[in-house]
C-alpha positions, 0 to 999 in steps of 0.5 A: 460440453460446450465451453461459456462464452464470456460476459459481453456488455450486452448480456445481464451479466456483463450490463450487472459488471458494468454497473457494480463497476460504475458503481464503485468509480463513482467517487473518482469520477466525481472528485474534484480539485485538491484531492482529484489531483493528489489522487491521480498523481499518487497514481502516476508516480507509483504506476511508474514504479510498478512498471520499473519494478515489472521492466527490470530485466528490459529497462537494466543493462546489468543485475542488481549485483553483477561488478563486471561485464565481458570479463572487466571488472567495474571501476569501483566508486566510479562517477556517473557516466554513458556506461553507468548513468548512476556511477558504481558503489564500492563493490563495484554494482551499478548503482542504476541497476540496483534502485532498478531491482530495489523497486521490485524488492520494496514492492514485492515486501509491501505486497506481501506485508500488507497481504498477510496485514488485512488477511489477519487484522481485518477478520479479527477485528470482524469477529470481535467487533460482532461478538464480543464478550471474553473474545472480544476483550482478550483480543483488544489486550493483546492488540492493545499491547502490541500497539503500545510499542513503536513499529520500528521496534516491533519490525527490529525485535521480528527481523533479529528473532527470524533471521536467526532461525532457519528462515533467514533474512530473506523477503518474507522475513522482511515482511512478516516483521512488517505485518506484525507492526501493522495488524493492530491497526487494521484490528481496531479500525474494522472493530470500532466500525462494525461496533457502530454497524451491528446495531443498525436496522438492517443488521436487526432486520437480518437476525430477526429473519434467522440469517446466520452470523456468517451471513450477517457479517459476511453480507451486511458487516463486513461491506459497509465497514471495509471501504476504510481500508483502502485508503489506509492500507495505502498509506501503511504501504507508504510508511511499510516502504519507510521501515523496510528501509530503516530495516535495511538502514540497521542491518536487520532487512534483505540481505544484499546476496538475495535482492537490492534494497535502497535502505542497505544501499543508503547505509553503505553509502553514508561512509562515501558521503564523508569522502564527496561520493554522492551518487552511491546514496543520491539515488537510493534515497530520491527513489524512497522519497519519490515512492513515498510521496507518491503512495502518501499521495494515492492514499491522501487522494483516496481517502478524501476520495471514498470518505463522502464527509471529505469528498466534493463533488463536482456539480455542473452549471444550471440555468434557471429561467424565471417562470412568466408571471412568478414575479408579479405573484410573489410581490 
């Protein structure tokens, strides 16, 4: 059986690819001032979180909770110098080593978190927008009440609960607490909008030619309501990157044995801020701060981007040349 030879440019499928993707980096390319430059900051600052995250092993000379190399124990609460750039904690880690690693552990969290958030919220929020009725109602209590308590408390009352059982204070535990906190919100976005586009002609059209309610919500809902998603689950993957660490900060996220995370190492180094030891929190803490501003940046960027009511588009200049005669006729 021979093997298919992959679309190229030049065959109807590789031009149909071409176009879709023209199609959806549009609004980019058309975006303009403010919101072009927050957008490709956002982009810069967490790229280059992502590349540390993926380089860990190549860009780090130690792990995350290596304390000696060649047999000599680090110094403890050492200052930064040409064997550790970022100094060492009280246990003797490299304090480089473990914002390093920590970038892999905050986004491999949000990556899950926000995974699970949208395979949940989103087809919840399909189903009950179109149907309605009792689903529809029982849905938006349950919801409803969920969102009515602070994500900090939501996240704290799943991390304990979790913990305690035979899963563990592990990453996934980290992240089902933040899924938890942030399915609501992409409950009710996806259901106020696919209320609004129900309605409309072209969903009609498609009921009155007998497509199926799969169909419909598959082909013609779910298209036009998802493109708010984007910017949102960026910046939920900002704010998901604040509560891990307050997690981490109480005591209720990862465990130091199964990975570094910033918000531990913040809330460990607040005892050594007392005694003029600065660099066991300086660091950990300018990396969350860095890592939120830039995914609050790409969210802000995208939004402004994708909505079309918020995006400006960037026009060329045109140079009109009278028409002989025009002038005579108007007066």
């Amino acid at each position: 059986m021979a093997a298919t030879a992959p679309a190229s440019p030049r065959t109807p499928y590789g031009r149909a690819r071409l176009l879709a993707l023209g199609r959806a980096t549009k609004p980019i390319r058309e975006a303009s001032g403010i919101a072009r430059g927050m957008f490709w900051a956002g982009v810069g600052i967490t790229f280059a979180f992502i590349l540390m995250a993926f380089l860990a092993p190549v860009i780090s000379r130690y792990n995350f909770s290596q304390y000696k190399a060649n047999g000599v124990r680090f110094p403890q609460l050492g200052h930064p110098s040409g064997l550790h750039w970022m100094g060492t904690t009280v246990q003797s880690d490299d304090v480089m080593a473990r914002v390093i690693y920590g970038a892999q552990t905050e986004l491999k969290v949000v990556v899950i978190a926000l995974a699970m958030s949208l395979s949940i919220g989103v087809p919840l929020g399909l189903i009950s927008g179109y149907f309605g009725g009792i689903l529809d109602r029982a849905l938006v209590l349950i919801m409803d009440a969920i969102f009515a308590f602070p994500y900090l408390l939501i996240a704290i009352v799943i991390a304990f609960v979790l913990s305690t059982s035979s899963i563990g204070g592990g990453i996934f535990t980290a992240a089902i607490a933040i899924t938890a906190a942030y399915v609501p919100l992409y409950f009710r976005v996806v259901r106020n909008h696919v209320i609004s586009v129900r309605e409309e002609p072209y969903v009609d059209a498609a009921r009155a030619l007998g497509a199926r309610p799969r169909t419909v919500i598959r082909k013609y809902v779910f298209f036009n309501v998802v493109q708010n998603v984007p910017p949102i689950a960026t910046l939920n993957a900002a704010d998901a990157i604040l509560l891990l660490a307050s997690l981490g900060f109480l005591g209720y996220g990862i465990q130091p044995t199964q990975g570094a995370e910033w918000g531990y190492d913040v809330s460990r180094a607040v005892s050594d801020a007392s005694s003029g030891i600065w660099w066991t929190g300086l660091f950990p803490g300018l990396a969350i701060v860095l890592l939120v501003t830039g995914l609050t940046l790409l969210g802000e960027g995208l939004n402004e981007t994708i909505n079309p009511v918020l995006r400006r588009r960037r026009f060329g200049q045109f140079d009109f040349e009278p028409v002989p005669g025009a002038v005579e006729e108007a007066e």
